[in-house]
C-alpha positions as CSV (number, residue, x, y, z in Angstrom):
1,X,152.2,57.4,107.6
2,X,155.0,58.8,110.1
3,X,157.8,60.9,108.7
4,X,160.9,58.3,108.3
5,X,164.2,60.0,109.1
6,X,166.9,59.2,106.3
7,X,168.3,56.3,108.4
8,X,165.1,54.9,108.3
9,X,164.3,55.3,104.7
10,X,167.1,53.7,103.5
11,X,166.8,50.7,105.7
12,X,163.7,50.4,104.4
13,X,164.6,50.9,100.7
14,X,167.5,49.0,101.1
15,X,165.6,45.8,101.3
16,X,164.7,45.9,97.9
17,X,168.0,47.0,96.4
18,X,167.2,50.7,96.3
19,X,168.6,54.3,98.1
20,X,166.7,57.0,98.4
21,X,167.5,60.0,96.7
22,X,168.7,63.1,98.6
23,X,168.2,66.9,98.0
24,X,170.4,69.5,97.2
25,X,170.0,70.6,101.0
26,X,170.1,67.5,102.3
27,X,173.6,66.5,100.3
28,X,174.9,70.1,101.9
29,X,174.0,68.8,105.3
30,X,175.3,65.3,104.7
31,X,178.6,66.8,103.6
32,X,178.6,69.8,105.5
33,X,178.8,71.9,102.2
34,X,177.5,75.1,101.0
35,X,175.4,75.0,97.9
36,X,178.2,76.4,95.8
37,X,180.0,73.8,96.7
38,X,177.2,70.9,95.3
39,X,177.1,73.0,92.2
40,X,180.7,73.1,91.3
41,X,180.4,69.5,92.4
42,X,177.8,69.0,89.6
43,X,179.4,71.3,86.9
44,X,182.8,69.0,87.9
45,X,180.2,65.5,87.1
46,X,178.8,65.0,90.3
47,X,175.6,61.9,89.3
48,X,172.8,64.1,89.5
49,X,169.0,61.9,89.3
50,X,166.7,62.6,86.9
51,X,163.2,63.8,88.2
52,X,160.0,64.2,86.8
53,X,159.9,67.7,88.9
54,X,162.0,71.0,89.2
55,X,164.8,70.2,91.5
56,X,167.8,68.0,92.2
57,X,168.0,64.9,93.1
58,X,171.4,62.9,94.5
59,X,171.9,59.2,95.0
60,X,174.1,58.9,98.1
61,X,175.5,55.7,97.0
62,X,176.5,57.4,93.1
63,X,177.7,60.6,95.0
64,X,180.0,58.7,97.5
65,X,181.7,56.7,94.3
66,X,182.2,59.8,92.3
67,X,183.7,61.7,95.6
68,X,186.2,58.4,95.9
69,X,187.0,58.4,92.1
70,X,187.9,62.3,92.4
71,X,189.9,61.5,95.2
72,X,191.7,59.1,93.7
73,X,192.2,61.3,90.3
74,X,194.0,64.1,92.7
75,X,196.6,61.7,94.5
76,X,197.2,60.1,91.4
C-alpha cells in the first residue's frame, strides 16, 4: 500500500466519520510550533488521544475546537 499524505488520509477516513490522528511533530508542523509550545498546549488541556503505544497522539478536529474555545476565553 502507498504512503497517503495527510490530505489523503483524512479524505479517506472522513468517509466513515473518522480523522486521523496527528503526531506531536506533525501538530508542530501543522501549527508552525515548537514542541514547547504543544506541551504547554497540553499542560494548558490541549485533547491529547489515548494510545496503546508510547507517544502522542492529537485529533486535528479536537485540537482546532480547543484552540477556538481558548481564543474565545482570552477576548472574553
Amino acid at each position: 500500500m502507498a504512503t497517503q499524505t495527510l490530505a489523503e488520509r483524512t479524505e479517506t477516513l472522513a468517509a466513515v466519520g473518522l480523522s486521523p490522528l496527528l503526531t506531536t511533530a506533525q501538530l508542530m508542523a501543522l501549527y508552525g510550533v515548537s514542541n514547547w509550545t504543544v506541551n504547554e498546549w497540553v499542560k494548558r488541556g490541549c485533547p491529547v488521544e489515548p494510545t496503546a503505544f508510547r507517544g502522542r497522539r492529537f485529533n486535528p478536529d479536537r485540537v482546532r475546537t480547543w484552540m477556538a474555545e481558548q481564543s474565545a476565553q482570552l477576548s472574553a
